[in-house]
C-alpha positions, 0 to 999 in steps of 0.5 A: 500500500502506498503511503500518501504524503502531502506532496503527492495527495491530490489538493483537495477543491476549492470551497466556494464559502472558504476562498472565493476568490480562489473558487472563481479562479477554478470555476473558470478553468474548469470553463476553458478545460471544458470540464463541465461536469466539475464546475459548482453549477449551483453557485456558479449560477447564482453568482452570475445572475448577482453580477447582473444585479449588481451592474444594474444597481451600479447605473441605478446609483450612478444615474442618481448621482448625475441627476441630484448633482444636476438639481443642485446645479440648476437650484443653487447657482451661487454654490456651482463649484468644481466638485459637482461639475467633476462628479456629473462628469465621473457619474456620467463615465460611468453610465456611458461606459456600462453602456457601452460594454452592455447596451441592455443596461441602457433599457435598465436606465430608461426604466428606473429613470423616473424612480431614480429621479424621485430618490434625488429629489428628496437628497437635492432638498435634504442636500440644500435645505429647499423645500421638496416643492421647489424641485419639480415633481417630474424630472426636468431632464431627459435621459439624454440630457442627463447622459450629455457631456456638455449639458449643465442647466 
């Protein structure tokens, strides 16, 4: 019978619960070996479908971002400084950027664009010290505009 040793013992799998990282590493060459049968099917799923979740909550945060820093913009001409102008302008990168690299997100904005526009609303009059009345009800910017480099109102 043969003694085995640590050298020549067969490392055992990765956990998805003990080294995520390293379970990624090794669902990911067991994709490129075509070793199907070995992937974590149930985690792996899971994780993808999360990261579809998580872009979308990402261009739902960005677009919230532009558009308080935008009703900030136009209510409070005294306070213009380059803070905003600079984080409009990350924000707005970001968006374009998800776009490009997953047209379908696009969609995703133009879906939560009104909700997205209600939550800033409440942060512009939270941000400023105006009341929510002095914002309009419905958003004074369209997606275009919101997405416009060179738009400012």
């Amino acid at each position: 019978m043969a003694t085995v040793t640590a050298a020549t013992a067969r490392p055992e799998r990765v956990g998805y619960d003990n080294d995520f990282a390293a379970w990624l590493d090794e669902q990911a060459a067991l994709l490129r070996d075509g070793r199907l049968a070995d992937l974590d099917l149930e985690n792996l799923a899971e994780e993808i479908a999360g990261m579809g979740i998580s872009e979308r909550r990402a261009v739902t945060r960005n677009l919230i971002v532009v558009l308080l820093h935008l009703l900030k913009h136009a209510h409070q001409p005294e306070r213009r400084g380059k803070s905003w102008r600079r984080s409009i302008r990350e924000h707005r990168r970001r968006l374009n950027e998800a776009f490009e690299y997953s047209p379908s997100l696009r969609r995703h904005a133009e879906f939560v664009f009104e909700a997205c526009y209600k939550a800033a609303r409440k942060q512009a009059a939270d941000a400023t010290g105006l009341d929510l009345s002095e914002f309009p009800e419905s958003c004074p910017f369209t997606l275009a505009q919101v997405l416009d480099e060179e738009f400012l109102p």
